[in-house]
C-alpha positions in Angstrom: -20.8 -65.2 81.2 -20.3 -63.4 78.2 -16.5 -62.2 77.3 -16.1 -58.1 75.9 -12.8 -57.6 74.6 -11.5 -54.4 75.2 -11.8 -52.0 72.4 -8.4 -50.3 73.2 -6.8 -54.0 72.9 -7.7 -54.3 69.4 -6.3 -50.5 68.7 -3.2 -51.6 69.6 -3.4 -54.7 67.2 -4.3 -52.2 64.4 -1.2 -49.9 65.3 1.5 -52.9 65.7 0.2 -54.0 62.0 0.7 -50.5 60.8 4.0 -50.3 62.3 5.5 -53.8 61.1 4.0 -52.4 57.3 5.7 -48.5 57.6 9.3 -50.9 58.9 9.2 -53.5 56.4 9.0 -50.1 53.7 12.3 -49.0 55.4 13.9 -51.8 54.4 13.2 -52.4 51.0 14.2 -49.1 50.2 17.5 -48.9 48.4 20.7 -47.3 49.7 20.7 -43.3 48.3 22.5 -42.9 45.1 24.4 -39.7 43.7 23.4 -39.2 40.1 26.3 -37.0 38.2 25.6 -35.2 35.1 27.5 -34.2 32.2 27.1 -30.5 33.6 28.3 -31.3 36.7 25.1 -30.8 38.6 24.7 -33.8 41.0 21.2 -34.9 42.4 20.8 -36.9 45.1 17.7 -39.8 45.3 16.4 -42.3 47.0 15.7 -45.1 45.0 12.6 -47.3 46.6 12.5 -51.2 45.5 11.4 -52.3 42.0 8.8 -53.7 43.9 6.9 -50.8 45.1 3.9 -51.4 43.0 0.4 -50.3 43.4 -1.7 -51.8 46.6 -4.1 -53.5 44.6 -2.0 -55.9 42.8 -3.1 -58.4 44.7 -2.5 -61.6 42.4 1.0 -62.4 40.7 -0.8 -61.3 37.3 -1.8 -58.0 38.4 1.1 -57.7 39.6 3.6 -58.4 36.5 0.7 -56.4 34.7 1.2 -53.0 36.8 4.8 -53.7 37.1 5.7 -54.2 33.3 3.4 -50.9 32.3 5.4 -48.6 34.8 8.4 -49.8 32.9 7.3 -48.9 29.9 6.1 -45.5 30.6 9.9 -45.5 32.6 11.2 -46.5 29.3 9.2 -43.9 27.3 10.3 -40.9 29.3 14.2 -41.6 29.1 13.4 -41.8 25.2 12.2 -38.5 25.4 13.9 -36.8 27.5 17.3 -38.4 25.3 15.9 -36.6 22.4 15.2 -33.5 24.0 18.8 -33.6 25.2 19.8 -34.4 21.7 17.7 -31.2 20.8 20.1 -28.7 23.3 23.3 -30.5 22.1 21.9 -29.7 18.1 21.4 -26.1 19.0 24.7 -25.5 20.9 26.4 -27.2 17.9 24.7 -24.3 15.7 25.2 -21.9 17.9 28.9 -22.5 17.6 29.1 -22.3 14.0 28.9 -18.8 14.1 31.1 -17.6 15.4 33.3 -20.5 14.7 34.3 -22.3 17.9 36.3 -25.6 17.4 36.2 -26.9 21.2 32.4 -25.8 21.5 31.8 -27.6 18.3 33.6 -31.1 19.5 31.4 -30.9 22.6 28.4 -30.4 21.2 29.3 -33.3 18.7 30.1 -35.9 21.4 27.1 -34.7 23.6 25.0 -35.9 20.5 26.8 -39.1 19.5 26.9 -40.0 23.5 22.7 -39.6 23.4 22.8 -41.5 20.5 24.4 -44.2 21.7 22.6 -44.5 25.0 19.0 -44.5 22.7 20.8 -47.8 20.6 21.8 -49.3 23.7 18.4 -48.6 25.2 16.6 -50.1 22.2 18.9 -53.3 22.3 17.9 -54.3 25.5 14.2 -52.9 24.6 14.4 -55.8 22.0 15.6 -58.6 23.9 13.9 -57.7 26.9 16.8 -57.3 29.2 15.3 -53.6 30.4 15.9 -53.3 34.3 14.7 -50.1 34.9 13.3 -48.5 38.3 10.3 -46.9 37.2 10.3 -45.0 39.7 13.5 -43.2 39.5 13.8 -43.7 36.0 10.9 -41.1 35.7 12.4 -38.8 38.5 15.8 -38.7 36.4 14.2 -38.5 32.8 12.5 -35.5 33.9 15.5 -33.8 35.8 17.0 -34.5 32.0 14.4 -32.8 29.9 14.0 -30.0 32.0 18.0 -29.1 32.3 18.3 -29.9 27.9 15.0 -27.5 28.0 17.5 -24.8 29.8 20.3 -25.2 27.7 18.0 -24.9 24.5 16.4 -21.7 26.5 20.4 -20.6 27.2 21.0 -21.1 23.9 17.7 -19.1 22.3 18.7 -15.8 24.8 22.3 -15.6 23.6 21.2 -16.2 19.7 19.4 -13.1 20.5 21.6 -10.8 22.4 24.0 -11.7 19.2 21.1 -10.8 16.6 20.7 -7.6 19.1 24.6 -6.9 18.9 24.8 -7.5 15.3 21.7 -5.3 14.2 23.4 -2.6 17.0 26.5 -2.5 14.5 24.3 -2.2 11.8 22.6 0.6 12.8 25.6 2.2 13.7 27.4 1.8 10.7 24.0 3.1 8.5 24.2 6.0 11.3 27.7 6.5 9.7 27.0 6.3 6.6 23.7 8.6 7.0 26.3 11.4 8.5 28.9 10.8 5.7 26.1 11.4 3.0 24.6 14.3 4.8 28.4 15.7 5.2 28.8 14.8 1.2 25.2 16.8 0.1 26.1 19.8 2.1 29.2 20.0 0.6 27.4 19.4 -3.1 24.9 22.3 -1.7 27.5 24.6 -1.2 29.8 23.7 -3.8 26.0 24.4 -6.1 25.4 27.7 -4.2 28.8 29.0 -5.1 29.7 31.4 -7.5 28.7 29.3 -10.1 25.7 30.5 -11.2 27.1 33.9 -11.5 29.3 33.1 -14.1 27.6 34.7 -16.4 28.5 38.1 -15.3 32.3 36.9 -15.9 32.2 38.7 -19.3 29.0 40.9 -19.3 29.1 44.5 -19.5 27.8 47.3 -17.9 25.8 48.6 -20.4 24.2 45.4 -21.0 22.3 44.6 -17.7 18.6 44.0 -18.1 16.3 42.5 -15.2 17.0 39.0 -16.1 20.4 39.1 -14.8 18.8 40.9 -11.4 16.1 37.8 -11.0 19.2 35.6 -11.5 20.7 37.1 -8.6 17.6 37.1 -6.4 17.5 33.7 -6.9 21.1 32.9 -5.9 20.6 34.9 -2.6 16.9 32.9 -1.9 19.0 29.8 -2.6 21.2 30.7 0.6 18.7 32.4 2.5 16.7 29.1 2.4 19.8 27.0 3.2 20.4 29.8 6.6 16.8 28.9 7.7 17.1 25.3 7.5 20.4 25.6 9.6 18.5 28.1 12.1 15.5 25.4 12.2 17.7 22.4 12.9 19.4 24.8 16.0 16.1 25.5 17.4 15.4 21.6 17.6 18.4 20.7 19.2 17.9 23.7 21.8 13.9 22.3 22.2 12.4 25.3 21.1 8.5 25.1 20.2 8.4 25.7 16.3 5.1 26.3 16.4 5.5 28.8 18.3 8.2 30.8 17.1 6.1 30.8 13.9 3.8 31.9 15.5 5.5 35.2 16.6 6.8 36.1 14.1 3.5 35.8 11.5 0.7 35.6 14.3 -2.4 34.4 13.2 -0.9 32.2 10.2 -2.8 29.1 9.5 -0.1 26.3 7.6 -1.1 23.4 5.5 1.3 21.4 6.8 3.6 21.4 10.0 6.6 21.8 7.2 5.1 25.5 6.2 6.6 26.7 9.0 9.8 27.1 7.9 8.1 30.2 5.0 7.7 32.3 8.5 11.0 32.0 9.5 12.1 32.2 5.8 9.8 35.8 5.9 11.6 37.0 8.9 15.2 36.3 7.3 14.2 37.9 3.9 12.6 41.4 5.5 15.6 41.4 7.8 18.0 40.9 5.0 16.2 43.3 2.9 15.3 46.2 5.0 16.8 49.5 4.1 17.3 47.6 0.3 16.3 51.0 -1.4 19.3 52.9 0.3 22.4 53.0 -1.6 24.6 52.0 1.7 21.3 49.8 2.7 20.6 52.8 5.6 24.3 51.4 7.4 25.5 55.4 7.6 22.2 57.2 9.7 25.1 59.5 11.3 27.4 59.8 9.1 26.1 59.8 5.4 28.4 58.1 2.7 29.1 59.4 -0.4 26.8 57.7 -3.7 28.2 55.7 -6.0 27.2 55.8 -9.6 26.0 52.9 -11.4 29.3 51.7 -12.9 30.6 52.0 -9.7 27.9 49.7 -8.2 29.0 47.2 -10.9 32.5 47.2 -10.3 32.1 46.4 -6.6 29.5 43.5 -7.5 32.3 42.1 -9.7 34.9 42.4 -7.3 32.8 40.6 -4.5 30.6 37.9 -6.6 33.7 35.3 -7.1 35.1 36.1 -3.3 35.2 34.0 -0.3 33.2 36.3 2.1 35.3 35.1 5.7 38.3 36.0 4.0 37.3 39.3 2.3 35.8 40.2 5.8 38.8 39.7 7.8 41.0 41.5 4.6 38.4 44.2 4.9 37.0 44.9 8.3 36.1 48.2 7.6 34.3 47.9 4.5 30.7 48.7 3.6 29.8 44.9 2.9 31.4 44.1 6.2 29.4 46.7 8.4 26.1 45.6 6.9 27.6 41.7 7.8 27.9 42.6 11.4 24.8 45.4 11.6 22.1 42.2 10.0 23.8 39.5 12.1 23.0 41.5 15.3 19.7 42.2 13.7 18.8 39.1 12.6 20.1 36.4 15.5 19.0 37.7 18.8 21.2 37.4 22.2 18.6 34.6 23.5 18.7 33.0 20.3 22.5 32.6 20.3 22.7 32.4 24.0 20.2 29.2 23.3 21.6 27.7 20.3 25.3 28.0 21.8 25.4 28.4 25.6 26.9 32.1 25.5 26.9 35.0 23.6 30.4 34.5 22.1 30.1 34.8 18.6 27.9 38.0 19.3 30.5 39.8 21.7 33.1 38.8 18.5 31.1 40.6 16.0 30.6 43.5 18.6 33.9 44.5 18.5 34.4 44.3 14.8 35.6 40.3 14.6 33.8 37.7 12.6 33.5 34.2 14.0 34.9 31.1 12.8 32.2 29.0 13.2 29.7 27.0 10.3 27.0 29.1 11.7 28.4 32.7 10.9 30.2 31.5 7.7 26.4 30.0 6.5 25.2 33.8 7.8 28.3 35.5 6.1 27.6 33.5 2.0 23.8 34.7 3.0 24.9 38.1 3.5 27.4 38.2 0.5 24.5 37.4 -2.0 22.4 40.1 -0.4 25.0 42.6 -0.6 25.4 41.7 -4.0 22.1 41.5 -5.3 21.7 45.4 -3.9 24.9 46.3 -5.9 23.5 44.8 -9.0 20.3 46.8 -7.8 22.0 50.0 -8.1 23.8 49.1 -11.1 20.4 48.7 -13.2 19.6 51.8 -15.7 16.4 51.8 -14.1 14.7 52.3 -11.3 14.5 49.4 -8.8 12.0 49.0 -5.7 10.8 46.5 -3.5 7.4 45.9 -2.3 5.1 43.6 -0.2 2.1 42.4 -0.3 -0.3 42.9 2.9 -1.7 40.8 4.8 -5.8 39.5 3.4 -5.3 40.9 0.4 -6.7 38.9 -2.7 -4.0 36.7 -4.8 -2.9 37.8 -7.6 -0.7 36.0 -10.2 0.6 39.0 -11.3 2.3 40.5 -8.9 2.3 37.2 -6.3 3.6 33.7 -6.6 2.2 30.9 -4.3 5.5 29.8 -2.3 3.6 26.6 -1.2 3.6 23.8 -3.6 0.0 22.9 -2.6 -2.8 25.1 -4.3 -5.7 26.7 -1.6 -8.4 27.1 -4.2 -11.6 28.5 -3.2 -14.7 26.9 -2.0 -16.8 26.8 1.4 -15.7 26.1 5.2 -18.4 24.8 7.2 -21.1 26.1 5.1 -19.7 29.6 4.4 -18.0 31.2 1.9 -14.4 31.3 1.7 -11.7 32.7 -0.4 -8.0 32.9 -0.6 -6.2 35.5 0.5 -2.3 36.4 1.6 -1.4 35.1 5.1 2.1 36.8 4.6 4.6 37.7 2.5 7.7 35.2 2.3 10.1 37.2 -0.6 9.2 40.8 -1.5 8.6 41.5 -5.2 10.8 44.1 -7.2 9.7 46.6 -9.6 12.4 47.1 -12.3 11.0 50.1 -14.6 8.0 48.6 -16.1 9.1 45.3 -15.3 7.7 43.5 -11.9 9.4 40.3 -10.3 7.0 38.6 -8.3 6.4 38.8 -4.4 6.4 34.8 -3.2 3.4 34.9 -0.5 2.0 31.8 1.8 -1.5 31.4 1.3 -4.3 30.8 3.7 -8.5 30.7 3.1 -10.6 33.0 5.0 -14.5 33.4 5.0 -14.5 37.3 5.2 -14.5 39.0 2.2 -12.3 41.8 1.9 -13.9 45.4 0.8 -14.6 46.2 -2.7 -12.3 48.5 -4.6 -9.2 47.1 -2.2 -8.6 44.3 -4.1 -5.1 44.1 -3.2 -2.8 47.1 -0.9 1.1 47.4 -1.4 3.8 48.9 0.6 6.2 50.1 -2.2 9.7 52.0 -1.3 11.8 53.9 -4.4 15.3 55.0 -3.2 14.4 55.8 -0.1 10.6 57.1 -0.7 7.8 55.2 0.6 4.0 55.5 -0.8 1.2 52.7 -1.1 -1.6 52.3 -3.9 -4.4 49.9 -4.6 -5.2 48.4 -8.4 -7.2 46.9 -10.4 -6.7 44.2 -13.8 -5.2 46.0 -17.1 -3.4 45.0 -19.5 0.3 46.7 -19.5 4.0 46.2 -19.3 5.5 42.4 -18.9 5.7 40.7 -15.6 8.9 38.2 -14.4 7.9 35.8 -11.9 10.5 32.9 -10.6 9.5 30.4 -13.6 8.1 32.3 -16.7 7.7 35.8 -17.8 4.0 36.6 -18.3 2.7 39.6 -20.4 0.0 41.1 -17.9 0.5 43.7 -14.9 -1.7 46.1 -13.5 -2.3 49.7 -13.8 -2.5 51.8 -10.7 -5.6 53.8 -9.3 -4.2 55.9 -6.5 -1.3 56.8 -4.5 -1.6 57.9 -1.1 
């Protein structure tokens, strides 16, 4: 009779082998060790018996074989991970070069010699083949090693940054400095050069020997500072986040700029025609109620002598009730609107001040008040001229003309074709008006702009003249007459007039 032996009986063989195999593991396993870094980070292992080799070692060859290649790959990591470590102690001994740190330095300086020593003492039992390494946790613990000396180098890197961050933080805030020192230092140069300097000529001249140059040298002076007032309304407006454009754009609507800079001729037009209006008055229309006695020329003279070399604050508050310091507060009101101060300043101090008769104390009225001064005294100079003086404008379209218009832009519009049609330059504005000095004409500075309609013949160009208080307009054509004074040369052509209306 045949024998079956019980499937289940063998199982249980199977499981008892597998059992005695997972014990006999157990035990070779070595007690747990504590591994203790220089850092003071501990890590705990377990390491297994050096003779934990692969299964299929089955021969004493193979097994030597497996065993001495897991020790060298063992040995090849600890080299590594020693240099690596060699590596972070290098770079914190350069970091603490700078700044100089004497105990950071010594550290870094035995960390490097202690890694040294262990790769010597490493490569003499290498040679004499005394190595009794665990491959196992050799590896375990050569990699723990690279990766903390790969955070200490990564340590290291992030604070050699945040130090190149600091140090180019104090650089820009000492250039930030110095930027604000030399800005303080030019506007200082600017007004020292927009002082009474240039008028130093009048020092010793006498009355009966004005001629227009000496007016043009004037007009100049008071552009000088009308230009300097616009920059220092422009830079307000940024820092109250106003839209330049369009604040250009109501006050020239319709004007086309070159550039984004050209901006600044429409508020420069809006300072000069307030400045200027009422010019051909001889109180500059201050006295509509009450009408002031007229000075004679001489007269005129006198009081541009007396208030050329002042300080204007000073001669304000000396003088509250003087011509110069109505038409001071009467154009400031004019000229700087509640809103605008309100959003420039916060409140509408300056402008109840100078209400009530007072002048502020402020850089932004004393810029307004030199501005004002030069004004004042170019109409005094006006009125001291044996001839007649006017003003006039040019309108806007009319054809250029470099007789009686200067370009104010430094870029030339010449005339050509836009998008297939025919286009010209014309006047987009008028920046400065131009005076008439007897025969003599001083040039109105215009902004430019092309257009592709053609303007109607016989109109060539169309001014708006004013003479002491008389206004009349006229239309002309190219003659030869009378010299012509523009801002760099004096040119020998004007124009003869057709009509007056």
């Amino acid at each position: 009779m045949e024998t079956i032996k019980p499937k289940s009986a063998l199982r249980n063989s199977s499981n008892k082998s597998r059992l005695a195999r997972t014990f006999q593991k157990v035990i070779n396993l070595r007690t747990a060790k504590k591994i203790a870094f220089s850092n003071g980070v501990g890590v705990c292992v377990l390491a297994a018996s050096q003779h934990k080799l692969p299964h299929h070692a089955s021969s004493n060859g193979d097994y030597s074989k497996a065993k001495q290649k897991a020790v060298l790959e063992a040995l090849l990591a600890k080299v590594f991970a020693g240099v690596t470590s060699i590596k972070a102690a290098y770079a914190e001994l350069q970091m603490a070069q700078h700044p100089y740190n004497s105990d950071a330095i010594q550290a870094s300086d035995q960390a490097v010699v202690e890694e040294l020593r262990a790769l010597s003492e490493l490569k003499g039992k290498f040679s004499k083949k005394e190595l009794d390494l665990s491959p196992q946790v050799t590896l375990m613990l050569a990699e723990i090693q690279e990766q903390q000396s790969l955070m200490r180098t990564y340590e290291i890197t992030i604070k050699k940054l945040q130090s190149d961050v600091e140090e180019k933080g104090s650089d820009i805030a000492l250039l930030h400095k110095r930027l604000q020192d030399c800005t303080a230092f030019n506007r200082s140069l600017e007004r020292k050069l927009n002082a009474s300097a240039p008028l130093s000529m009048f020092d010793d001249i006498q009355f009966t020997k004005l001629n227009p140059g000496h007016f043009v040298q004037v007009l100049h002076f008071s552009l000088r500072s009308a230009r300097s007032f616009v920059k220092m309304m422009v830079e307000e407006m940024e820092l109250a986040k106003w839209d330049i454009g369009a604040a250009a754009e109501t006050i020239e609507p319709g004007a086309v700029f070159a550039k984004e800079s050209h901006r600044c001729f429409a508020f420069e037009s809006f300072v000069c025609r307030t400045m200027l209006e009422g010019f051909n008055s001889h109180d500059f229309g201050l006295s509509t109620d009450s009408p002031t006695t007229r000075l004679n020329p001489e007269q005129y003279f006198n009081a541009f002598k007396n208030l050329k070399s002042a300080h204007p604050k000073s001669f304000l508050v000396q003088n509250p009730n003087s011509c110069f310091a109505k038409f001071t507060r009467t154009k400031y009101l004019n000229l700087v609107h509640a809103k605008m101060e309100c959003s420039f300043f916060g409140n509408l101090n300056q402008r109840k001040l100078v209400t009530s008769g007072g002048f502020p104390d402020t850089a932004f009225f004393t810029g307004f008040a030199e501005m004002a001064r030069r004004f004042w005294l170019l109409h005094c100079l006006g009125f001291s001229m044996h001839q007649q003086v006017s003003i006039f404008q040019v309108k806007k379209d009319c054809g250029f003309s470099e007789v009686y218009m200067e370009n104010v832009s430094d870029e030339s519009l010449p005339s050509g074709e836009i998008n297939g049609a025919n286009a010209d330059v014309r006047v987009s504005f008028t920046v400065v008006p131009g005076f008439k000095i007897g025969v003599t004409v001083i040039q109105s500075q215009v902004y430019l702009s092309p257009v592709t309609t053609p303007p109607d013949e016989g109109a060539e160009c169309h001014f708006q003249m004013g003479v002491r208080g008389f206004k009349f307009s006229f239309h002309f054509r190219s003659v030869v007459v009378p010299h012509v004074m523009g801002r760099t040369a004096e040119r020998g052509v004007a124009r003869q007039f057709l009509s007056v209306d």
